[in-house]
C-alpha positions, 0 to 999 in steps of 0.5 A: 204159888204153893209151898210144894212148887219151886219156880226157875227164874232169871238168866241162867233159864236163858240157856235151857231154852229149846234144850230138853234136860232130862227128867226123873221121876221121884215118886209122889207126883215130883219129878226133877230136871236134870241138866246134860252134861254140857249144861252142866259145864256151862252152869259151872262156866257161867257161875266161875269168875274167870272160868274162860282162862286157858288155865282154869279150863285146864284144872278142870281135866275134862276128859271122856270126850266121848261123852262131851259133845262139843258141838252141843256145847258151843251150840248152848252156848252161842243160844246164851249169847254170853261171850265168856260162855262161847270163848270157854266152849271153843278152847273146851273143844280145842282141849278135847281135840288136843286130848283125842290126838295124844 
């Protein structure tokens, strides 16, 4: 492999399946993938011990939930297979909904 290639590898590329990020071009044939912001918070999710806690997901003040989509979140998610991931979506959502009420 050359020097100027880097190679994503191991379970959290589970998750990127079937999933476009987006990708910017840097100039000098490179580019980077950038995650969605619902990627983002289950990379976040996935590498936070306890971060299915009611109380963590709370510190976390997500707000703007126009750009969250909820669904998509739950939908990575459950694709990951991972129990914590698709607890903290559901209660990400049940907040969401809860902040969009008040």
């Amino acid at each position: 492999m050359a020097d100027n290639v880097f190679s994503l590898q191991g379970t959290i590329c589970k998750l990127a399946s079937g999933h476009n990020p987006w990708i910017i071009d840097l100039g000098e044939n490179q580019s980077a993938f950038i995650a969605t912001p619902e990627k983002a918070l289950l990379d976040l999710l996935y590498l936070t011990p306890g971060s299915d806690d009611p109380d963590y997901l709370r510190e976390l003040r997500l707000q703007n939930s126009e750009t969250l989509n909820t669904s998509l979140l739950i939908e990575l998610a459950d694709r990951f297979g991972n129990r914590k991931l698709l607890r903290a979506a559901r209660r990400i959502e049940a907040f969401m909904s809860e902040l969009e009420e008040s």
